[in-house]
C-alpha positions as CSV (number, residue, x, y, z in Angstrom):
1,X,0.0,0.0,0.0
2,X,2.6,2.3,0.8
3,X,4.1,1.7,-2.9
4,X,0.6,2.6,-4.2
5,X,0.1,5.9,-2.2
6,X,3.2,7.1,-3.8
7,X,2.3,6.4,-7.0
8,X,-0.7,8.8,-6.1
9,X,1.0,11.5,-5.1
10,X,3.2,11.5,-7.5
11,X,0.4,11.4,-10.5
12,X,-1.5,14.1,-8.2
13,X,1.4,16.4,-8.8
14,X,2.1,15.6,-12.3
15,X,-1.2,15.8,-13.2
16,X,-1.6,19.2,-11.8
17,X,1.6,20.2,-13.1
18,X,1.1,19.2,-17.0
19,X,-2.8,20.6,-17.1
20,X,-2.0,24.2,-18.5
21,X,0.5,22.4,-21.0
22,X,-2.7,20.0,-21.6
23,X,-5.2,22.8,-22.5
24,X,-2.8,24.7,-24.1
25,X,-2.7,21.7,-26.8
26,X,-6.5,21.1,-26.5
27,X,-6.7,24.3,-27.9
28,X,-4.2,23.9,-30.5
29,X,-6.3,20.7,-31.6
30,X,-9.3,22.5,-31.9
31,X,-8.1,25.0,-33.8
32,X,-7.4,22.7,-36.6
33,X,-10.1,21.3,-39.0
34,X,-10.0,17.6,-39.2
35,X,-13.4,16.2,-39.7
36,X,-12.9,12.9,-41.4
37,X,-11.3,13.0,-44.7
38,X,-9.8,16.3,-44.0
39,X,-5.4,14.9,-45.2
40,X,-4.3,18.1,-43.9
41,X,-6.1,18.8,-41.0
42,X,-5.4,15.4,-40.1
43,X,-1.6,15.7,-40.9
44,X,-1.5,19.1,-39.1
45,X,-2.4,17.2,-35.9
46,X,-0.4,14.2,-36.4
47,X,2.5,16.9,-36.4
48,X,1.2,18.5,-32.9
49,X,1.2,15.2,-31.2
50,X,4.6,14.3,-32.0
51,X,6.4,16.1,-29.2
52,X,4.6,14.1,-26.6
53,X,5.2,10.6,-28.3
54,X,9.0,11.3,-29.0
55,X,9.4,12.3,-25.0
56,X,7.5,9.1,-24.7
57,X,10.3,7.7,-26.6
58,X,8.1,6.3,-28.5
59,X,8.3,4.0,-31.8
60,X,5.7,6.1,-34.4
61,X,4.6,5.0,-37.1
62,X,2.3,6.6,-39.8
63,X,0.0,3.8,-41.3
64,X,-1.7,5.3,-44.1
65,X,-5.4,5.8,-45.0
66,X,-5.3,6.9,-48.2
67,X,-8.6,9.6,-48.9
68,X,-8.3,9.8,-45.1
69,X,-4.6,10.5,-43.7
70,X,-2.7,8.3,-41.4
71,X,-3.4,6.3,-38.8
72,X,-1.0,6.8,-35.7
73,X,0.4,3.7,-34.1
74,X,3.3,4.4,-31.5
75,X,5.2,1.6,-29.3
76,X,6.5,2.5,-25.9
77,X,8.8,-0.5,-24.5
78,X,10.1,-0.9,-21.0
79,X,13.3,-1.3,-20.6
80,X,13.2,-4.7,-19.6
81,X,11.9,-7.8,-22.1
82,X,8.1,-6.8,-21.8
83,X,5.5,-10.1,-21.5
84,X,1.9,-8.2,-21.5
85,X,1.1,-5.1,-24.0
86,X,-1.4,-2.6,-23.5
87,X,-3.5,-0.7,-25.9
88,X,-4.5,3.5,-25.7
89,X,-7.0,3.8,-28.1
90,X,-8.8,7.3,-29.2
91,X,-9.3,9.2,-32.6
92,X,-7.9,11.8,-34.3
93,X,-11.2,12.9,-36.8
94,X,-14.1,14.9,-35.7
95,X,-17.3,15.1,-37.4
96,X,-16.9,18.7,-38.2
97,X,-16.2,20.4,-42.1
98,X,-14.2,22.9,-43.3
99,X,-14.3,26.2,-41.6
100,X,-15.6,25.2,-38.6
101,X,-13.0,25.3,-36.1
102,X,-12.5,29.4,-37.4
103,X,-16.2,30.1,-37.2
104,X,-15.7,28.4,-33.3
105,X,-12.7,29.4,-31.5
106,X,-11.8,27.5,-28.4
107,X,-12.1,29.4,-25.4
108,X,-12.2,28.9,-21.8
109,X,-15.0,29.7,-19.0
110,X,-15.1,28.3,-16.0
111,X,-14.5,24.5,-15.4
112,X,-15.6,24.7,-19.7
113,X,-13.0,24.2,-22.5
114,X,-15.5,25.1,-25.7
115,X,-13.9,23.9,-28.9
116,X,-14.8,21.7,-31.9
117,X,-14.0,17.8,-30.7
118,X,-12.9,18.9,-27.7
119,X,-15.2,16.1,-25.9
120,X,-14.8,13.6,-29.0
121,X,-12.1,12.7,-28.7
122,X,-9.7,15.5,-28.5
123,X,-9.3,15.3,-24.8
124,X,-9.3,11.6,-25.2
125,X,-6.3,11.7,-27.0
126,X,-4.3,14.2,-24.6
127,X,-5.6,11.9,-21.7
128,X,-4.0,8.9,-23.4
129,X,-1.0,10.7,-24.1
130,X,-0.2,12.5,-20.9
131,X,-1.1,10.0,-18.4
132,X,1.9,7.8,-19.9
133,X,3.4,11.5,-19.7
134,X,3.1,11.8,-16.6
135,X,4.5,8.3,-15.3
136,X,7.5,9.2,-17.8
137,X,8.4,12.4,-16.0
138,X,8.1,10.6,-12.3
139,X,10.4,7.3,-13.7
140,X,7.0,5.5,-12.9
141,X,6.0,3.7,-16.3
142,X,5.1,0.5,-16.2
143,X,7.3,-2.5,-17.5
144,X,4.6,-3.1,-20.0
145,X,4.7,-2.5,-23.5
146,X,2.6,0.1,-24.6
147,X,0.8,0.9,-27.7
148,X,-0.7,4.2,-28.7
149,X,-3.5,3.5,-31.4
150,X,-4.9,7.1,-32.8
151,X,-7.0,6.2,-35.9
152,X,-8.6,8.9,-38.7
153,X,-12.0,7.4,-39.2
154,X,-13.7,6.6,-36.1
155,X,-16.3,8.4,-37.4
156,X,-17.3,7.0,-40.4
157,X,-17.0,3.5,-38.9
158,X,-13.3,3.2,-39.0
159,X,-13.5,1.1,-42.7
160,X,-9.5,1.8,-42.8
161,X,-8.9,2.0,-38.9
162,X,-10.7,-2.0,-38.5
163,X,-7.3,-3.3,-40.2
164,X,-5.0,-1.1,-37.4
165,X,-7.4,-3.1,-34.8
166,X,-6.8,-7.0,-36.2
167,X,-3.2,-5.7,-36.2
168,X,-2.8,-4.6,-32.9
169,X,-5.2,-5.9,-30.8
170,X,-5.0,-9.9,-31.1
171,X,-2.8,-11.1,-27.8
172,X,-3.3,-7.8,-25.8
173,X,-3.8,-7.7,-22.3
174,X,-5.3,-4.6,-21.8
175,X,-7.4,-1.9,-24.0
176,X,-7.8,1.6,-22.3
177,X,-10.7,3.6,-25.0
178,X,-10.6,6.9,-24.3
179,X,-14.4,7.9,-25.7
180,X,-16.5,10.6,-23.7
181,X,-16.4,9.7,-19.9
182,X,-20.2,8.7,-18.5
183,X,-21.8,8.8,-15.1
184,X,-24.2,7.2,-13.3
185,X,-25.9,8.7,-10.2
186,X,-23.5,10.6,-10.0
187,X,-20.8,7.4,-10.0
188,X,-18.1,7.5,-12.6
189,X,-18.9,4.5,-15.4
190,X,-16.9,3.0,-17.4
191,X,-18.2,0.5,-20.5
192,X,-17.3,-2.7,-21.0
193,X,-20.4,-3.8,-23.5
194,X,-21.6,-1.6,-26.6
195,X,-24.1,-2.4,-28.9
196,X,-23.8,-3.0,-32.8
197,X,-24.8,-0.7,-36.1
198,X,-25.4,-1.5,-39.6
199,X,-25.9,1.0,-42.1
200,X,-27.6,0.6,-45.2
201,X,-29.2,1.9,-48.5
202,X,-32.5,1.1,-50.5
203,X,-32.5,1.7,-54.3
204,X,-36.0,1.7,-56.0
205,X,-36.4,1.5,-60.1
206,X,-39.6,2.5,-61.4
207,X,-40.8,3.6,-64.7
208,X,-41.8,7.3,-65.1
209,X,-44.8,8.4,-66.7
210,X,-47.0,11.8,-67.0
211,X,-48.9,11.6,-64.0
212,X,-52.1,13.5,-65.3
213,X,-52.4,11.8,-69.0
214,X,-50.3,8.7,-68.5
215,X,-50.7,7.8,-64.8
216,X,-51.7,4.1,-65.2
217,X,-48.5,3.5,-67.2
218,X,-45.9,4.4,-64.3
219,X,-44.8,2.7,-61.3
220,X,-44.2,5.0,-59.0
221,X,-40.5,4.4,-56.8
222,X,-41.7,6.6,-53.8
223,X,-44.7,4.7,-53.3
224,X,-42.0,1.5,-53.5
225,X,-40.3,3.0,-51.3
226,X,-43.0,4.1,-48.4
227,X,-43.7,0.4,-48.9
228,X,-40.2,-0.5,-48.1
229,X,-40.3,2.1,-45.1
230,X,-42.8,1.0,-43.4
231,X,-41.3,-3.0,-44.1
232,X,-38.1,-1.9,-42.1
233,X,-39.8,-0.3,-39.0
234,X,-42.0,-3.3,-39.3
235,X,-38.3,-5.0,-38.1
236,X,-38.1,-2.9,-34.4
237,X,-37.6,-5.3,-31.9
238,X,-38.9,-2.7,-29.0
239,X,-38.2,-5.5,-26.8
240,X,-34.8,-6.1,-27.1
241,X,-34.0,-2.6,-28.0
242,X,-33.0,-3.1,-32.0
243,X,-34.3,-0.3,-33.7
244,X,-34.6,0.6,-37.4
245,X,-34.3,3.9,-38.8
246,X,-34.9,5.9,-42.4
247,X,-33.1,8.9,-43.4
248,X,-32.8,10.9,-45.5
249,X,-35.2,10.1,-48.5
250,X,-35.4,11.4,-52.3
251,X,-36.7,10.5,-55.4
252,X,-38.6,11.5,-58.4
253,X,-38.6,14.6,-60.5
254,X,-40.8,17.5,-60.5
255,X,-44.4,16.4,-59.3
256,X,-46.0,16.0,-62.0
257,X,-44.3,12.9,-63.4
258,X,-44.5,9.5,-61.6
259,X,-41.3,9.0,-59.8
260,X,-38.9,5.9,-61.7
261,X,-36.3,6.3,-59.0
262,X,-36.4,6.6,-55.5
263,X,-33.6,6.0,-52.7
264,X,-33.9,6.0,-48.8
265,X,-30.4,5.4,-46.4
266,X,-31.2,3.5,-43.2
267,X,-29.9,2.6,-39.4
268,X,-29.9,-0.5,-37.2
269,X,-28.8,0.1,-34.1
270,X,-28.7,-1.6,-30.8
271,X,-27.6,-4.9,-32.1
272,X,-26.9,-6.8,-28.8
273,X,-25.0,-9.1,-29.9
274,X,-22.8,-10.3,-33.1
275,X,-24.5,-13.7,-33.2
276,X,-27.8,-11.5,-34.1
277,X,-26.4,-9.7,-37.4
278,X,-27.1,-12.9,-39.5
279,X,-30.7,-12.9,-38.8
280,X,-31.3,-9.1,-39.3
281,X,-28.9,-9.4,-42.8
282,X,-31.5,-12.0,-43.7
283,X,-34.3,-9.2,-43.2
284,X,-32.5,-6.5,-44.8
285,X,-32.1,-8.6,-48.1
286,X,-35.5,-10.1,-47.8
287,X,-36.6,-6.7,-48.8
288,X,-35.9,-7.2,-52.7
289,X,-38.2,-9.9,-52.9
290,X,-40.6,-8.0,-51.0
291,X,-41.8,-5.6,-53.7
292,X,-46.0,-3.9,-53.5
293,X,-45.6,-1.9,-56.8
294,X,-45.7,-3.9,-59.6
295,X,-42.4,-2.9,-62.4
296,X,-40.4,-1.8,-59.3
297,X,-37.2,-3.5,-58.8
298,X,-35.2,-2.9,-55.4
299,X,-32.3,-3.2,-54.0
300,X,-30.6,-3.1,-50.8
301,X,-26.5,-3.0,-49.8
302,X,-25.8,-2.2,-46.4
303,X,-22.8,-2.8,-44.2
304,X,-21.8,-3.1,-40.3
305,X,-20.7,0.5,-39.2
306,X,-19.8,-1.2,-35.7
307,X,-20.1,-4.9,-34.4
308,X,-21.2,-5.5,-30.7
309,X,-19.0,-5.3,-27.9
310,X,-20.5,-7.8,-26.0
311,X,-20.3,-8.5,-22.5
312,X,-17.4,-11.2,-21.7
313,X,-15.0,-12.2,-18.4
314,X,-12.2,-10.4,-20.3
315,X,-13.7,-6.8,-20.6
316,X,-14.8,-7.1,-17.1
317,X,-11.7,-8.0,-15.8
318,X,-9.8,-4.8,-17.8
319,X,-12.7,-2.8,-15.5
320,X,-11.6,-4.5,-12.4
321,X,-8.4,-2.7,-13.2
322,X,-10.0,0.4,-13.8
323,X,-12.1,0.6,-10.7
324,X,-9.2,-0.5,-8.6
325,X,-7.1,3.0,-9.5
326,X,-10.4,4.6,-9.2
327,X,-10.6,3.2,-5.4
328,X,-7.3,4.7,-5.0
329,X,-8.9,8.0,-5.9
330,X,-11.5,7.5,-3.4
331,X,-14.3,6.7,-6.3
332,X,-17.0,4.1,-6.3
333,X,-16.9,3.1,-9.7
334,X,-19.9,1.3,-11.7
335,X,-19.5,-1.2,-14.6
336,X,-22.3,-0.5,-17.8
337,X,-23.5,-1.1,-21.0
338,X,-24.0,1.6,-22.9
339,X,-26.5,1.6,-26.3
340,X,-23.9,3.9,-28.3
341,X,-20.9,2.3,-30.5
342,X,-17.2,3.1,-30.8
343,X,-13.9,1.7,-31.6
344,X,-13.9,-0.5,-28.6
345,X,-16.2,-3.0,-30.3
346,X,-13.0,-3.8,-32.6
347,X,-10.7,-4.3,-30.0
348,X,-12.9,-6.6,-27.8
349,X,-13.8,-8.5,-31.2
350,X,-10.2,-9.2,-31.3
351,X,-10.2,-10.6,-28.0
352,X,-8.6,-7.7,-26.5
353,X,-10.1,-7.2,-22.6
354,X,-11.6,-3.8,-23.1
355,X,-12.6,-1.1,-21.0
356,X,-14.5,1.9,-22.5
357,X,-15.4,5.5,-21.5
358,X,-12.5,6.6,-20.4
359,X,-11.9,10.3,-21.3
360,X,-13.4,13.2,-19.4
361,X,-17.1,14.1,-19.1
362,X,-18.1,16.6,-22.1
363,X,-21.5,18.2,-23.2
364,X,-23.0,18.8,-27.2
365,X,-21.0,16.4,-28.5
366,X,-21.3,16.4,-32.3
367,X,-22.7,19.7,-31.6
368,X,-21.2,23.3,-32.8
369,X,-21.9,23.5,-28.6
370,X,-19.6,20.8,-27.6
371,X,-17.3,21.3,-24.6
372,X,-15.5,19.4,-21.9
373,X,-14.9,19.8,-18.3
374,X,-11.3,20.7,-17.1
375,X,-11.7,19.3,-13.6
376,X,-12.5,16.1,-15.6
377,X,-9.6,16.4,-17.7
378,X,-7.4,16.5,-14.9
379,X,-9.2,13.7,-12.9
380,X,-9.3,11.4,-15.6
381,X,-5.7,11.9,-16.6
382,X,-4.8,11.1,-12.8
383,X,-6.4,8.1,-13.3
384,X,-5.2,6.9,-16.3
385,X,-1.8,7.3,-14.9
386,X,-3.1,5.3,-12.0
387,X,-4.3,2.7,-14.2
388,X,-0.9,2.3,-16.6
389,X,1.1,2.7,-13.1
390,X,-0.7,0.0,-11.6
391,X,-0.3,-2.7,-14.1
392,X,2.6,-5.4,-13.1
């Protein structure tokens, strides 16, 4: 024990120490536009996170997405021959265009850092980064091997991040996601299960026709397509908490003609677990033999944005190390599920013991609002140093 309150006070006083350096990069990061797909917003980043991984003395490597950016994927080894490898895992990509991050400074008021991403996952990142910083600075990092995962795409799904995950994350003891924190009655809660999305597209082909003198002779898409609307909420399970939804919707020309083409994009989300994506793949396709209209033709493609992190012995095991450094804090720490996907799903996928919800508490994420607590910054820094520190 007495080892351990050292290790507290030291991370205390480095985390209080290395806060204004931590804001003053937060800001920084949010003064850069790098919604996804944004090369030189992303590269512009990648260049201000550099500093912190060299003092890291850090392996980097730039794995390249091309349309996208890079990937960064940086290995911190002990000194000594290290048998167990952990994984920091957060995203560089916000969900925000071109311009943005001008029309919305950052700026400080109060506990509140306001910036674009600041809550997803800016801060992740810097609480990744400088909770390893911190143990570097005190001679306190762990005899583990380390691996810094920031990926480009989180938010389109991670199509090019998935392969940095079956890279990294088969034979790892420990994944640390650093996604918005969460609470529960007013109990910091960290995720170890996640639920599943597919996302998905339905293309109707009808046959146009004037719809005053030659109405019989169409077949109208966007009547297909309520038909096929209606077929896919008809797939809620309320129950079970799978829910289907359409948008946005077009078709047809001006409307006066019978529509011949009509398209609607779709959600699944709150797929509990991977063992039930067969059956609702079977709905989605049953769709193009389910056609009302007579002479329409559909089709469907869809794809799984995120698989399910399910529940397993292995994620709640990388929890039981979480809430241990959070009893060190003094905090009664909850284990959840939580409806909303992210990275993590990967990395447990891949066998990796996974622990979620690990950055600081933010509000209007997504949102030209969005902005992060600074006491929570510091506090969860602290205890991701805790954490890393801990691990033998």
């Amino acid at each position: 024990m007495e080892g351990r309150e050292r290790l507290r006070r030291a991370v205390l006083a480095g985390a209080e120490a290395a806060l204004p350096e931590q804001l003053e990069l937060l800001r920084s990061l949010c003064s850069i536009d790098c919604g996804t797909g944004n090369e030189a917003g992303n590269a512009a980043v990648r260049a201000l996170l550099r500093p912190a991984l060299t003092e890291l003395g850090a392996e980097i490597e730039e794995i390249p997405a091309p349309g996208l950016g890079a990937h960064l994927a940086a290995r911190v080894r002990p000194a000594v021959t290290p048998e167990k490898r952990a994984l920091l895992c957060a995203h560089l990509d916000t969900v925000f265009g071109e311009g943005f991050a001008q029309k919305h400074p950052f700026r400080l008021d109060g506990d509140w850092a306001w910036g674009l991403g600041a809550g997803d996952c800016k801060s992740g990142v810097l609480i990744a980064l400088f909770g390893a910083l911190i143990l570097k600075r005190a001679g306190l990092l762990p005899p583990w091997e380390l691996n810094f995962l920031l990926t480009c795409d989180e938010e389109i799904g991670s199509p090019t991040g998935q392969a940095v995950y079956a890279r990294f994350a088969p034979g790892a003891d420990l994944a640390l996601v650093f996604e918005g924190g969460r609470e529960r009655e007013g109990k910091p809660a960290f995720v170890t299960s996640r639920r599943g999305v597919i996302l998905g597209e339905i293309q109707v082909e009808g046959k146009e026709a004037h719809a005053g003198g030659a109405y019989l002779e169409g077949r109208s898409a966007v009547l297909e397509l309520a038909h096929q609307i209606i077929r896919l909420y008809g797939f809620n399970d309320l129950e079970r908490g799978i829910y289907f939804n359409v948008a946005p919707i077009s078709g047809g020309r001006p409307n006066g003609i019978v529509a011949g083409e009509a398209q609607g994009a779709f959600c699944c989300a709150g797929i509990p677990r991977n063992a039930d994506f067969p059956a609702i793949e079977e709905k989605l396709r049953s769709l193009e033999q389910a056609v009302t209209v007579e002479g329409c033709r559909v089709q469907v493609a869809y794809h799984t944005l995120f698989p399910a992190m399910e529940e397993s012995g292995k994620n709640h095991a990388a929890y039981l190390r979480v809430a241990e450094a959070a009893a060190l804090l003094g905090w009664e720490s909850v284990e959840i599920a939580d409806p909303s996907a992210t990275d993590g799903a990967y990395l447990s996928t891949h066998g990796a013991p996974t622990v979620d919800a690990l950055s600081a508490m933010a509000r209007g994420i997504h949102t030209t609002e969005e902005h992060v607590s600074i006491s929570s910054l510091r506090e969860r820094t602290v205890l991701a140093a805790l954490v890393l520190g801990m691990l033998e």
